[in-house]
C-alpha positions as CSV (number, residue, x, y, z in Angstrom):
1,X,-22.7,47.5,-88.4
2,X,-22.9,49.1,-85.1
3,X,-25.4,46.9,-83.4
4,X,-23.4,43.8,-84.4
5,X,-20.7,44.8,-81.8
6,X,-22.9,46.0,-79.3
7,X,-24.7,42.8,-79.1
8,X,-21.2,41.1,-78.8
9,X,-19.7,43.5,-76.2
10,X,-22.6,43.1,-73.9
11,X,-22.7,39.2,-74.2
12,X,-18.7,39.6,-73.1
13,X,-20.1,41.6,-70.1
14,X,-22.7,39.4,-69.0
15,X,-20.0,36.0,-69.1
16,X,-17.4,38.1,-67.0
17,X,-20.5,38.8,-64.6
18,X,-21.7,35.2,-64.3
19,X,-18.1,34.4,-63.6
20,X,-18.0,36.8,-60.9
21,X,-20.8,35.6,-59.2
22,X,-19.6,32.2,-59.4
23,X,-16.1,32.8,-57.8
24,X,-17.6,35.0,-54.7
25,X,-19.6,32.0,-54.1
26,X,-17.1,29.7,-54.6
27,X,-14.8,31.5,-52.5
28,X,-17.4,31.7,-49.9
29,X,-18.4,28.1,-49.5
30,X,-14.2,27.3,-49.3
31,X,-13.9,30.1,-46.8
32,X,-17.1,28.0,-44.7
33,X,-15.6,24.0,-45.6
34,X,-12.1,25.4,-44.4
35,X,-13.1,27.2,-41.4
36,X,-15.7,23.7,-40.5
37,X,-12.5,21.9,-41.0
38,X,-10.8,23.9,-38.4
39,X,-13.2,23.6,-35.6
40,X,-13.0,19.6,-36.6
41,X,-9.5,19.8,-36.0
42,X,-9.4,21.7,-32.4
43,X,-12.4,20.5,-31.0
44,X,-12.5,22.7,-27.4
45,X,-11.0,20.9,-24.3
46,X,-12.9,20.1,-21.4
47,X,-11.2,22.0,-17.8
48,X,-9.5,19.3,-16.3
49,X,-11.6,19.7,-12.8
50,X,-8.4,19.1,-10.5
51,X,-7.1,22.4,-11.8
52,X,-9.7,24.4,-9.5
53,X,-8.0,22.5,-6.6
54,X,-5.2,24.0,-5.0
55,X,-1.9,22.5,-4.4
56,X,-2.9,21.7,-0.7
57,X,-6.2,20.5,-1.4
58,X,-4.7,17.9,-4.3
59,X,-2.1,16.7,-1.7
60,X,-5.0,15.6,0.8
61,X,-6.9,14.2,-1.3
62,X,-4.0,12.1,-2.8
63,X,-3.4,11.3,0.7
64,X,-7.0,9.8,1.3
65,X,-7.4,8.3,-2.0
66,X,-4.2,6.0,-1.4
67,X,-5.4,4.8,1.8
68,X,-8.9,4.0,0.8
69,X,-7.2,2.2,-2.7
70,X,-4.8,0.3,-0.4
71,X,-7.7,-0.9,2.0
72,X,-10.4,-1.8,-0.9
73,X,-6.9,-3.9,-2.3
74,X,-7.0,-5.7,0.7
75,X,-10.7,-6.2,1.7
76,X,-10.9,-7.4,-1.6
77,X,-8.3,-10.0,-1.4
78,X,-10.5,-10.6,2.2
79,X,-13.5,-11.4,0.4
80,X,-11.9,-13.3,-2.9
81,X,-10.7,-15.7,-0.7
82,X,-13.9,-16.5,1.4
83,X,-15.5,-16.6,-2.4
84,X,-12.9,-19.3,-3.9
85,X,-13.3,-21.6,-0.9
86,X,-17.3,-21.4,-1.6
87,X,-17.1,-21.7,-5.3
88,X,-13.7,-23.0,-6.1
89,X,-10.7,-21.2,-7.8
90,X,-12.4,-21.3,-11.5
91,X,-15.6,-19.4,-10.5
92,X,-13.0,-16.1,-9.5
93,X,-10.6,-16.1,-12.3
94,X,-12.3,-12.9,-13.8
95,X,-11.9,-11.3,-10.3
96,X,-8.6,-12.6,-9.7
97,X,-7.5,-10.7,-12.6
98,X,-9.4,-7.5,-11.6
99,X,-7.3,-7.8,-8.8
100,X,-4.4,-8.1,-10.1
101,X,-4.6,-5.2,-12.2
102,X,-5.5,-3.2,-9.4
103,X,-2.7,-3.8,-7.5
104,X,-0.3,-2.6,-10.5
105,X,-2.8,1.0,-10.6
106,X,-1.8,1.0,-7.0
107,X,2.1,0.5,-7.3
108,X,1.8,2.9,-9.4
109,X,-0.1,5.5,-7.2
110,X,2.6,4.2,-4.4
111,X,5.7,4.9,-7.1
112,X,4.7,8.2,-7.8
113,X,3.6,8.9,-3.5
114,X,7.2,7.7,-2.9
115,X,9.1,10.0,-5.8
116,X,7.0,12.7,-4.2
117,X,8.3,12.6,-0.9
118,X,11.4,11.3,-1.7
119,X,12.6,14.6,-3.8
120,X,11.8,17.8,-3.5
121,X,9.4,18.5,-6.9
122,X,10.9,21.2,-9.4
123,X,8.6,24.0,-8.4
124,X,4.8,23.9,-7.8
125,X,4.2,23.2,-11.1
126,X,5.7,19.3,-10.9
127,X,4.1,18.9,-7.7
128,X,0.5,19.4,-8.9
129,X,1.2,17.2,-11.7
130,X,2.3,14.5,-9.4
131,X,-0.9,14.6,-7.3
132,X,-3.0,14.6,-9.9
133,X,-0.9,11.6,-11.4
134,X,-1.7,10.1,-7.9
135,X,-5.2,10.5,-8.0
136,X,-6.1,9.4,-11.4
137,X,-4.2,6.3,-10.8
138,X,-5.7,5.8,-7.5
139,X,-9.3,6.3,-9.8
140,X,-8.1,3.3,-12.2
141,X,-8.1,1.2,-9.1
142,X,-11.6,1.8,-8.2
143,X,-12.4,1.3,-11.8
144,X,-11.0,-1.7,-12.0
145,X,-12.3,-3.6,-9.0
146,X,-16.2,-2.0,-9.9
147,X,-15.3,-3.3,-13.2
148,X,-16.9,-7.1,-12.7
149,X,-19.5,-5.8,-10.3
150,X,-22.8,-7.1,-11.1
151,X,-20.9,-10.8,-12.0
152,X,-19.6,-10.9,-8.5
153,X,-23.1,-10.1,-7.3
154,X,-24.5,-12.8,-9.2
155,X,-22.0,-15.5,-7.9
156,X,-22.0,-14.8,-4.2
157,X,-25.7,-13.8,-4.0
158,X,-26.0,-13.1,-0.6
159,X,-29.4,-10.8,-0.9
160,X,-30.6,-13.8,-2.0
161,X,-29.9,-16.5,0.8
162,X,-27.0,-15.2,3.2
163,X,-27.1,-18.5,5.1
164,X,-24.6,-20.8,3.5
165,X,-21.9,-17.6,3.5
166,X,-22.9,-17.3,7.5
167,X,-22.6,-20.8,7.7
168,X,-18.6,-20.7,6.5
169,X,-18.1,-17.9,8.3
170,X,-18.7,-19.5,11.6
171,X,-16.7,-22.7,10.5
172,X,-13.9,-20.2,9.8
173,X,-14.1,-18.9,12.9
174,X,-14.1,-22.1,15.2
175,X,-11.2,-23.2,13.2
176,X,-9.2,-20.2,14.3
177,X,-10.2,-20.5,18.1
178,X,-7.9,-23.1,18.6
179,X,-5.1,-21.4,16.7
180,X,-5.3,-18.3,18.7
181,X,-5.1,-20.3,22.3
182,X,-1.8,-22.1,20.7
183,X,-0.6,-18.6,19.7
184,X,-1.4,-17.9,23.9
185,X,0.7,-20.5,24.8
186,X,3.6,-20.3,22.3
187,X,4.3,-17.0,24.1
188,X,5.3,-18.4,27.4
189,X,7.9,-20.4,25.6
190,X,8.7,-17.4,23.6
191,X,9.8,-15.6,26.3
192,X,12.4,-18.1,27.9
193,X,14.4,-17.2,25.1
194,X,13.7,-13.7,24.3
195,X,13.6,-10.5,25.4
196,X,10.1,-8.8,26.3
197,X,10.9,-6.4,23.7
198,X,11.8,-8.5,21.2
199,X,8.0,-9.6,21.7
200,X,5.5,-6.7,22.5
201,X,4.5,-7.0,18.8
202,X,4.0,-10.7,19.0
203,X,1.4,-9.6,22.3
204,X,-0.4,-6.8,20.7
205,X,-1.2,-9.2,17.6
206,X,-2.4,-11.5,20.1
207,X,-4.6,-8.5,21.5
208,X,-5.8,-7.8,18.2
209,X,-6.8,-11.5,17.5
210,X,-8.9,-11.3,20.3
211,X,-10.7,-8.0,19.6
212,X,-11.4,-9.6,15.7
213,X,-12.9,-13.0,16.6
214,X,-14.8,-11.1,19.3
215,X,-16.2,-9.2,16.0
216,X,-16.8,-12.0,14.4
217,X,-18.4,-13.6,16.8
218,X,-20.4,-11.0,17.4
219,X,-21.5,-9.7,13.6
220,X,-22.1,-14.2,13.5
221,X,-24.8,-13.0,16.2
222,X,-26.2,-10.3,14.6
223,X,-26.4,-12.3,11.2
224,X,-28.0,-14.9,12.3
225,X,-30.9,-12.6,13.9
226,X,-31.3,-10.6,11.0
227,X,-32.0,-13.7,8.6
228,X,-34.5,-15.7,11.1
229,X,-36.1,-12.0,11.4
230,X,-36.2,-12.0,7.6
231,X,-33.8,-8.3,7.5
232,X,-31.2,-10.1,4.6
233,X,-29.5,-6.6,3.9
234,X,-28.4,-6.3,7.5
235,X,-27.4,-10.0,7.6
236,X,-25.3,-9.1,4.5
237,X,-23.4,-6.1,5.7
238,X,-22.6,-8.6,9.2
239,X,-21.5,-11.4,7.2
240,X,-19.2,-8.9,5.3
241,X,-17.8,-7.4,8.5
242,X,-17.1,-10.5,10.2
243,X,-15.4,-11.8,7.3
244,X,-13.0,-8.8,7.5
245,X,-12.7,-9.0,11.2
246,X,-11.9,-13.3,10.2
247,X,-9.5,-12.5,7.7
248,X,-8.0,-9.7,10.0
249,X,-7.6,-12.1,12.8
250,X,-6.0,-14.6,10.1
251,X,-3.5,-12.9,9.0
252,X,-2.4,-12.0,12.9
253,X,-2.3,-15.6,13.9
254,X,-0.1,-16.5,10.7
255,X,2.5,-13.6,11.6
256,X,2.7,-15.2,15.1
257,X,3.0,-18.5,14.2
258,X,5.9,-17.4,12.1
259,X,7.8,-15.6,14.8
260,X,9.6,-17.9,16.2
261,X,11.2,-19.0,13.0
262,X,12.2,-15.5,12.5
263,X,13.8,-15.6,15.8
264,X,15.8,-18.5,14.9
265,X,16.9,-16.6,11.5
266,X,18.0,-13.6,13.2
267,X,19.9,-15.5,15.6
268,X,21.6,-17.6,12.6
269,X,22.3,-14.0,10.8
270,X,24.1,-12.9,13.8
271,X,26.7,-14.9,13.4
272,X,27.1,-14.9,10.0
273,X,26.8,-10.7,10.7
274,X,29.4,-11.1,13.3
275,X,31.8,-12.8,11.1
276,X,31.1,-10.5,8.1
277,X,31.8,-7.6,9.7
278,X,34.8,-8.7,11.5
279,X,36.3,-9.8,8.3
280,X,35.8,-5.9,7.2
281,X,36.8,-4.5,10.0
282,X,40.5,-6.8,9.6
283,X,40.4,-4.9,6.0
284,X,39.6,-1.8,7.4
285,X,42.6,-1.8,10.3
286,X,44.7,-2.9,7.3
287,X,43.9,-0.2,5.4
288,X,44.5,2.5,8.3
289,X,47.8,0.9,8.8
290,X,49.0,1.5,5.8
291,X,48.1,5.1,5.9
292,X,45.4,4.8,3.9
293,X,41.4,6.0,4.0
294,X,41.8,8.0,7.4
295,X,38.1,8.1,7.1
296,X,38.1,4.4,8.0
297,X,38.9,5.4,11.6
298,X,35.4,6.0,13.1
299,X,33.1,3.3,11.5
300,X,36.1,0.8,12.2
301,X,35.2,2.0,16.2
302,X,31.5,1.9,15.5
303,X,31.7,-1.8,13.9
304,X,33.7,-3.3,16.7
305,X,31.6,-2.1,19.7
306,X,28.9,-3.2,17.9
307,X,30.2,-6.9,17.0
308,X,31.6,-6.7,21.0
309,X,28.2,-6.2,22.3
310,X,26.6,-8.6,19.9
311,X,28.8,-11.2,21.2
312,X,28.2,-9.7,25.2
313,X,24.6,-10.3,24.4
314,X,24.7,-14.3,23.2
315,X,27.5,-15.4,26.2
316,X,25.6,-13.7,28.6
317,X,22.9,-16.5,28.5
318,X,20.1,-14.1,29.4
319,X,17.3,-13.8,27.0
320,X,17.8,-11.4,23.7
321,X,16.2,-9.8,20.8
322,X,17.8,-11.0,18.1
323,X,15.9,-8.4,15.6
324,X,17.5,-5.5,17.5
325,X,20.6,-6.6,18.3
326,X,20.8,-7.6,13.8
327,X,19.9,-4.4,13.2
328,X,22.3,-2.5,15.3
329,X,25.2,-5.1,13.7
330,X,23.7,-4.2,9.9
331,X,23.8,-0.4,11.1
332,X,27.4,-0.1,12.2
333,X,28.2,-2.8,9.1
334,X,27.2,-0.5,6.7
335,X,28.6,3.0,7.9
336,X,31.6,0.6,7.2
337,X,31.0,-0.6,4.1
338,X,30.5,2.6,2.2
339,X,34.0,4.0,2.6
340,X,35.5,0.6,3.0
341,X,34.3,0.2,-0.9
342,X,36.0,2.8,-2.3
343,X,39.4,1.4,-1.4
344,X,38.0,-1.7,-3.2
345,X,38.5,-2.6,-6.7
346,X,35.1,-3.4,-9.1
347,X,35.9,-6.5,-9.3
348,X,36.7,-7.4,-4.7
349,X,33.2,-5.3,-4.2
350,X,30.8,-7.9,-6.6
351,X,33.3,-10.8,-4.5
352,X,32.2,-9.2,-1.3
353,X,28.5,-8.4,-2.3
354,X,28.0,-12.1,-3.5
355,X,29.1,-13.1,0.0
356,X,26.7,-10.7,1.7
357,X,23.7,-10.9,-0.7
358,X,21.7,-13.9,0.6
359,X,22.3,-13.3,4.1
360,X,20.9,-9.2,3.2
361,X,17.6,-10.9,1.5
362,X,17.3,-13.2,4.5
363,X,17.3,-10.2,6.8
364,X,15.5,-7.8,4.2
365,X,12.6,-10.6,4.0
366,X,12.3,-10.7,7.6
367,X,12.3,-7.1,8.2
368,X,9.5,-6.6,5.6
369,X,7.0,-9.1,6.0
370,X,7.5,-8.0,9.7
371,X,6.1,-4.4,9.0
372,X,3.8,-5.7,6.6
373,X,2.2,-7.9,9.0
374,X,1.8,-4.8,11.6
375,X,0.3,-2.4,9.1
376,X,-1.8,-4.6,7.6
377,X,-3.6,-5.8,11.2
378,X,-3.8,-1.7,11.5
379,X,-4.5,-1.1,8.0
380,X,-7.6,1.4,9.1
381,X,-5.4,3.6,11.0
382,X,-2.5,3.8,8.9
383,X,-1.8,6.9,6.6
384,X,-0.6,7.3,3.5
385,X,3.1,8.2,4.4
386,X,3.5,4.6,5.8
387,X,1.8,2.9,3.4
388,X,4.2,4.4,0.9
389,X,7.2,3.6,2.7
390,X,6.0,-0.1,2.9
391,X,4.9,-0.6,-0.7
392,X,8.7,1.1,-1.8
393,X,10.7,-1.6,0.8
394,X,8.5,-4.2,-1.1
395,X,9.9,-2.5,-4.3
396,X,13.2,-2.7,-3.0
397,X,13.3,-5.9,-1.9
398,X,11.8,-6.9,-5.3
399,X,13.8,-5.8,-7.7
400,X,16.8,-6.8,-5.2
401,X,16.0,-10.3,-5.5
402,X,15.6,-9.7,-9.2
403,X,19.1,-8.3,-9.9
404,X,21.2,-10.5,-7.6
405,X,22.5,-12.3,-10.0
406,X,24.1,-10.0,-12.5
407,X,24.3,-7.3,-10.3
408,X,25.1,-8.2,-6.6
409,X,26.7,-4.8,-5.1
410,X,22.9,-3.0,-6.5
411,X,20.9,-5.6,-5.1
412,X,22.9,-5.7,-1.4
413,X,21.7,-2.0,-1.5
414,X,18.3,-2.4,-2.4
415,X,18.1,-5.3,0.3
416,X,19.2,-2.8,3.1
417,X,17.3,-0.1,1.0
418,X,14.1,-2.6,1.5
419,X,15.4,-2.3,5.7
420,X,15.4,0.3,6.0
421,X,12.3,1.7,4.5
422,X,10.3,-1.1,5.6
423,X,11.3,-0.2,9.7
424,X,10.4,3.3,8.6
425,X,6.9,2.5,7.6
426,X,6.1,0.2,10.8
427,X,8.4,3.4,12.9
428,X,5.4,6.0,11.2
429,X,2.5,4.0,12.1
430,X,4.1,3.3,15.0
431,X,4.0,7.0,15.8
432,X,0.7,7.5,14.7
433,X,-1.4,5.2,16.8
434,X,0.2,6.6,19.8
435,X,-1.1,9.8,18.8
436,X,-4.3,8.6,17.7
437,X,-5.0,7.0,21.1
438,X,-3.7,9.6,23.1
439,X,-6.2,11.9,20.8
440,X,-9.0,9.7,21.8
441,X,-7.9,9.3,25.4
442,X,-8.5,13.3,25.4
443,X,-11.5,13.4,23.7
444,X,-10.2,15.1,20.5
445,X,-12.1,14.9,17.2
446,X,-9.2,13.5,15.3
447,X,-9.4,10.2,17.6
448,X,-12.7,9.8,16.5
449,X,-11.6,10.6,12.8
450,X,-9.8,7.5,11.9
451,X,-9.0,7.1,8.5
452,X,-11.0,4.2,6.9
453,X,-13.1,3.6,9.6
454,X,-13.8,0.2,10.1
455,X,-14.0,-3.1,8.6
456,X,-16.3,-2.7,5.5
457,X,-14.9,0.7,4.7
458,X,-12.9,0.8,1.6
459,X,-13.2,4.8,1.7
460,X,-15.2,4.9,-1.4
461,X,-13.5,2.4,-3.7
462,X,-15.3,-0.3,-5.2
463,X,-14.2,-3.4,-2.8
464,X,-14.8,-7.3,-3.8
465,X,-18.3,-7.7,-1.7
466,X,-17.7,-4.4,0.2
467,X,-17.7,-1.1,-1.8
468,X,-17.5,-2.8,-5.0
469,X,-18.5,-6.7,-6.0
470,X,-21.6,-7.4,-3.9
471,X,-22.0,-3.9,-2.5
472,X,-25.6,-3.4,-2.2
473,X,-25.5,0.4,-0.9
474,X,-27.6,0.1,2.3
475,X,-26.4,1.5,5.5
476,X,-26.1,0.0,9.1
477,X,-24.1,1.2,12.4
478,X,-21.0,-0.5,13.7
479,X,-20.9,-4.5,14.5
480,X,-17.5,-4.3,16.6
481,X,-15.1,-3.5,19.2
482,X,-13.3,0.0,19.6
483,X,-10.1,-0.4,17.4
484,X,-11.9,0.0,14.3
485,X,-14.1,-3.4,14.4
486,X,-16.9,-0.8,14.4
487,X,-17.9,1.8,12.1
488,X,-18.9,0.9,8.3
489,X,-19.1,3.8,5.6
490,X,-22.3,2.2,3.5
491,X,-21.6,-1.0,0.7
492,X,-21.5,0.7,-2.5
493,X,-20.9,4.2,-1.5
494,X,-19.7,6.7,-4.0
495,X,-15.7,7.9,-3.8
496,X,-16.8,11.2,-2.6
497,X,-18.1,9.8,0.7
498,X,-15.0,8.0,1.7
499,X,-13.0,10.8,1.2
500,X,-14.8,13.0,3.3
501,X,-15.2,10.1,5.8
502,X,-10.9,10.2,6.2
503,X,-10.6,13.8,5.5
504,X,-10.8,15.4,9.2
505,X,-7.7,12.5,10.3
506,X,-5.9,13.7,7.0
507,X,-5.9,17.3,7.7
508,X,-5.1,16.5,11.7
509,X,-1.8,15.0,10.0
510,X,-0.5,18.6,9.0
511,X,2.1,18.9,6.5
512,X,4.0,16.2,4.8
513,X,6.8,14.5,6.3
514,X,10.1,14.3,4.7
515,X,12.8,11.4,5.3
């Protein structure tokens, strides 16, 4: 009678230990699944590496990363087009698209360049995050144009046999001989009607021309030794900087063979400017005599001197610069325009915009392809700041010709916007090659610090045929004149060594310049 219960007490202990067991375990293994699950779910982050930069430092190299993206844009635009007129436009589709994507990463990079120095950032904080913005996007752009590499290679294969490319290269050449000695004499007529102002730009691109054949001529030279002494990888780094130095010249000759029409544009737009702006200034003395808009006073008396000396300038019969005397109309025009508007009505200022938009783009696409053409022929020696200002007037002007339809009065502005930006970027560059050379005339180590170097040099970015497509990452010394013909950084050289190769002429720029 006792053992009975004894025997059924015990068996009741042992189930309740069993069960203990069971549920410490249990609870154990769900303690381990759910802290597994929670290292799944926050995996640790990798440092960002640009945080151990300092503001400064992030600025720099933002700096030297858009110039070397802008130039490996351009030098591969150089070498896509010596490609399609060897292989025809099919074979470079795939690259044309490369391209083309790189040019939006570098809007982008130009977007975010221009909103920095534009505003001032809210604190440090937004600042850093803008460079590093900058940079990453500037990265993409490398990416991209490395991204069809070995393709590229295979089409142009220039290790391989460099003769046929050398072989182009000097029938591009002689074709642009004759150009150039029309360009010579196209001046002399030039200058019976216009002022020697109005053309010192038309004679230093002639300069220029002449210092890039004589650099193609002269990497032709070297070329051709290097393949009859068997050396292919120095006949391929000569072929690819005289077909810089070819495109370079190019380009130059184009620009002048254009000047004279915008000459004759200008000249039109001055008397469609003169007869615009007198029309205002009637409104204006209207205005004032009714007692209205004081304010009016002093841009009515800027306007009319400026219409009086415009018209001076054409009955004189002595030779003008129409570009100048355009924008000194368009200047006094406008410090009219803005307080003249707000006496108008909505509906007179789209009336009045409609009649001023075409003859704004006119000017506006005058103005800009005019500093495009000068930094591009300088586009080794241009900085960042410029190149900023010039890709936002092409923004401008853009999305001006864009919106002139549904919305004249914004697209007038971004035309003068697009003005004034783009004389901006040519007045910085401008600035800085007087520096440069005076630097050099002195012997200082920023004049030998140029940023980009010379043809060849995309400052570390992966270039059609240069630091990217057909880079083959051997190393020569320069094949040209002094104004940046010369120096080549290496085909195929990693980012890191075109950054340091721009980074003394960065930091000789100082702080950042507001406008």
């Amino acid at each position: 009678m006792i053992v009975g219960p004894l025997i059924i007490g015990a068996a009741i202990l042992a189930l309740i230990g069993v069960g203990a067991v069971y549920l410490s375990s249990g609870s154990k293994q769900s303690r381990r699944l759910i802290a597994g699950s929670q290292g799944q779910q926050r995996p640790q982050e990798q440092p960002d590496p640009l945080d151990s930069a300092s503001t400064q430092e992030l600025q720099l190299q933002a700096g030297e990363m858009l110039v070397a993206a802008d130039n490996a844009v351009q030098s591969s635009e150089q070498e896509l087009l010596f490609a399609s007129a060897s292989y025809g436009e099919a074979k470079v589709e795939p690259f044309q698209k490369d391209l083309a994507e790189a040019k939006e990463h570098l809007r982008e990079s130009f977007r975010l360049q221009q909103q920095v120095d534009a505003t001032e950032p809210g604190g440090e904080a937004e600042a850093r995050e803008l460079y590093k913005r900058i940079i990453r996007s500037c990265q993409k752009v490398s990416d991209t144009l490395q991204a069809h590499k070995e393709e590229f290679d295979g089409l142009r294969d220039l290790e391989r046999n460099p003769a046929p490319a050398l072989e182009q290269l000097q029938q591009q050449v002689s074709r642009l001989q004759p150009r150039r000695s029309e360009a010579a004499e196209a001046l002399e007529q030039l200058r019976s009607k216009y002022d020697d102002a109005a053309l010192d730009q038309y004679r230093d691109n002639l300069d220029q021309t002449d210092q890039a054949l004589q650099a193609s001529e002269q990497a032709i030279q070297q070329a051709d030794e290097a393949i009859r002494g068997g050396d292919t990888a120095a006949a391929v780094l000569a072929i690819h900087s005289g077909e810089q130095a070819a495109a370079d010249a190019r380009q130059l000759i184009d620009s002048m063979e254009q000047t004279e029409q915008r000459m004759e544009t200008a000249r039109r737009n001055l008397d469609i400017g003169i007869a615009q702006t007198e029309q205002d200034i009637a409104q204006a003395r209207a205005t004032l005599e009714a007692g209205q808009a004081p304010e009016l006073a002093g841009p009515v008396a800027a306007a009319e001197t400026a219409v009086r000396r415009a018209k001076q300038e054409l009955d004189s019969g002595r030779r003008i610069d129409p570009l100048e005397l355009l924008q000194s109309l368009e200047l006094a025009h406008r410090e009219l325009d803005e307080p003249l508007n707000a006496v108008r009505d909505r509906q007179a200022q789209d009336r009045r915009a409609r009649e001023m938009l075409q003859h704004e783009l006119l000017t506006a696409r005058t103005q800009v392809q005019s500093s495009v053409d000068y930094l591009r022929s300088r586009r080794y020696r241009v900085s960042s700041t410029a190149r900023t200002r010039m890709a936002e007037a092409e923004r401008c002007l853009t999305e001006a010709e864009a919106t002139g339809e549904s919305q004249p009065s914004r697209a007038v502005e971004l035309a003068q916007q697009a003005k004034t930006l783009a004389v901006q970027a040519a007045q910085i560059a401008q600035r800085e090659a007087a520096t440069q050379n005076m630097q050099t005339m002195g012997g200082g180590a920023a004049g030998r610090g140029t940023l980009g170097g010379g043809y060849g040099t995309g400052g570390g970015f992966g270039g059609f045929g240069g630091l990217g497509y057909g880079g083959h990452g051997h190393r020569r010394g320069g094949f040209g004149y002094r104004r940046g013909y010369g120096r080549r950084s290496g085909m195929g050289a990693a980012l890191s060594i075109g950054l340091r190769m721009a980074s003394r002429a960065a930091r000789s720029s100082g702080r950042r310049r507001r406008w």
